[in-house]
MITOR-8459 format. One line per 3 residues: for each residue x, y, z of C-alpha. Coordinates in nm, 2 decimals, m for minus. Each point is the difference from the previous one (the first is absolute). Layout:
<nodes>
X,Y,Z | ... $
</nodes>
This chain:
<nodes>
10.99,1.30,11.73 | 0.13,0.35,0.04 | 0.34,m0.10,0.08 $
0.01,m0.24,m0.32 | m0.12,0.26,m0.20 | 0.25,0.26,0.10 $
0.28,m0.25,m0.01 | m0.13,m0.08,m0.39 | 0.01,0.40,m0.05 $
0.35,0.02,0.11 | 0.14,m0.29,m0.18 | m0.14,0.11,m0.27 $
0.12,0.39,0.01 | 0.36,m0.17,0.09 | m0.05,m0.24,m0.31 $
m0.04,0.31,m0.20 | 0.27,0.19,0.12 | 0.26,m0.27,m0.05 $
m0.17,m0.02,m0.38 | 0.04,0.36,m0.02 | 0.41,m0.04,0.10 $
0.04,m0.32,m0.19 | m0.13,0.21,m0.30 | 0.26,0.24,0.04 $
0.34,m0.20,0.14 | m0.05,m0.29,m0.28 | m0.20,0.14,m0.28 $
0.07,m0.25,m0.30 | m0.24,m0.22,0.22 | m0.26,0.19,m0.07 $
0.05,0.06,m0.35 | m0.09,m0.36,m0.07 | m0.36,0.12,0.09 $
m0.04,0.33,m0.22 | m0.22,m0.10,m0.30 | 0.21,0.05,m0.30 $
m0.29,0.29,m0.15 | 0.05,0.22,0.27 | 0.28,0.28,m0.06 $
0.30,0.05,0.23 | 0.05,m0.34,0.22 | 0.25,0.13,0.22 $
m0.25,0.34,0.07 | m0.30,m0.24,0.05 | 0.23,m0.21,0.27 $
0.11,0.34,0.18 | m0.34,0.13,0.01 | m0.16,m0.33,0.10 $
0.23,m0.07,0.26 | m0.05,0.38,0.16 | m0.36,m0.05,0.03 $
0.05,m0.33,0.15 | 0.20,0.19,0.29 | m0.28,0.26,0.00 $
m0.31,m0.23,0.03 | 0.22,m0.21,0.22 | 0.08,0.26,0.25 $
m0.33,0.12,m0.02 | m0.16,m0.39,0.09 | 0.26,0.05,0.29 $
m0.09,0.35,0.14 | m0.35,0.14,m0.18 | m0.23,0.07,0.28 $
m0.31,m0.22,0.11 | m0.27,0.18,m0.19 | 0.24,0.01,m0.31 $
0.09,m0.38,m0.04 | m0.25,m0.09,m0.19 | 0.05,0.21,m0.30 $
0.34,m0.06,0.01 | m0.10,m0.40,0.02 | m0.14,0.06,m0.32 $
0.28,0.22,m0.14 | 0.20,m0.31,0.05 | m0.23,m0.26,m0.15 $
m0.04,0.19,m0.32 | 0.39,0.05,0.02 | 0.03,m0.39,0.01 $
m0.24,0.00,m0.30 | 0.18,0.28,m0.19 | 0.27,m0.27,0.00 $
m0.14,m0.30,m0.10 | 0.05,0.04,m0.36 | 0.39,0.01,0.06 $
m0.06,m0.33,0.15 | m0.14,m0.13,m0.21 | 0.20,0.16,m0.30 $
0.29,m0.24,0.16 | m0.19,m0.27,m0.03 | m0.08,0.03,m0.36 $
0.36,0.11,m0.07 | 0.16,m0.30,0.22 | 0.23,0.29,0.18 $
0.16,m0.18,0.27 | 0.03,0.25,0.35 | m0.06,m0.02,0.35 $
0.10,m0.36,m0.03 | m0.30,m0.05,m0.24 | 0.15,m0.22,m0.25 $
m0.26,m0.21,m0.13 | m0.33,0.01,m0.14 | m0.11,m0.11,0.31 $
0.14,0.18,0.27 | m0.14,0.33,m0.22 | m0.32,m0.13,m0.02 $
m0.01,m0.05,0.35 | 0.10,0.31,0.08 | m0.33,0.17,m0.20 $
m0.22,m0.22,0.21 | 0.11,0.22,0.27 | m0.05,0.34,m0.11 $
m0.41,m0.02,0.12 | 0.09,m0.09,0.33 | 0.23,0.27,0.01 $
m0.28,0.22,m0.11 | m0.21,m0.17,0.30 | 0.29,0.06,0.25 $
0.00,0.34,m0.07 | m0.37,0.04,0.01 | m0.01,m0.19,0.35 $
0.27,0.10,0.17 | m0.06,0.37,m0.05 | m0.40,m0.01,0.07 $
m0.04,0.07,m0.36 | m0.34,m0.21,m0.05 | m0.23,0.26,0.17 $
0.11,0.26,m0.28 | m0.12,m0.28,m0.27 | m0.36,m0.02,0.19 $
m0.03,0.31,0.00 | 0.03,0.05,m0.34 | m0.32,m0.26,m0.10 $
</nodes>
């Protein structure tokens, strides 16, 4: 199981990285997903996608004893952007090959197991017992 789990940890911090670049190299991609009440879209695409490259590299290298915070760094990331999601649902924005109703609401179904990738694959769940 060790081997899976490190395999789901490094897909994942790779997965995040490549966000991170997508973020910056085609930007307009990612605009579709800014919520029209938040200030600066372009900003809010810059700064999302660096923190994508940060968290990513840090699923990648972050130490043993370290991973699970940063597990759950990452899952509150993934929920931090939930509501651009689903602000391109409601606003029928088409990007990322999303162009129909759908295909976008598909796409939110994901977002909790993202959260639960993030929470697995880092070793994140024995920081939430604690925490009862």
């Amino acid at each position: 199981m060790h081997a899976v789990r490190t395999a789901a940890r490094l897909l994942l911090g790779a997965f995040l990285v490549a966000a991170g670049v997508a973020h910056l190299l085609v930007p307009a991609e990612f605009l579709a997903q800014v919520p029209p009440f938040l200030p600066a879209p372009a900003a809010v695409v810059l700064v999302s996608g660096v923190v994508e490259l940060g968290v990513g590299a840090a699923v990648l290298v972050a130490p043993a004893r370290l991973r699970p915070q940063v597990g759950l760094v990452v899952a509150v990331l993934f929920v931090l952007v939930f509501p651009g999601n689903v602000s391109q649902y409601v606003t029928g924005t088409d990007a990322f090959g999303l162009d129909s109703d759908g295909a976008r609401a598909t796409r939110l179904l994901f977002q909790p197991l993202l959260v639960a990738w993030a929470i697995w694959a880092c070793g994140s769940l024995v920081l939430l017992r604690r925490t009862r």
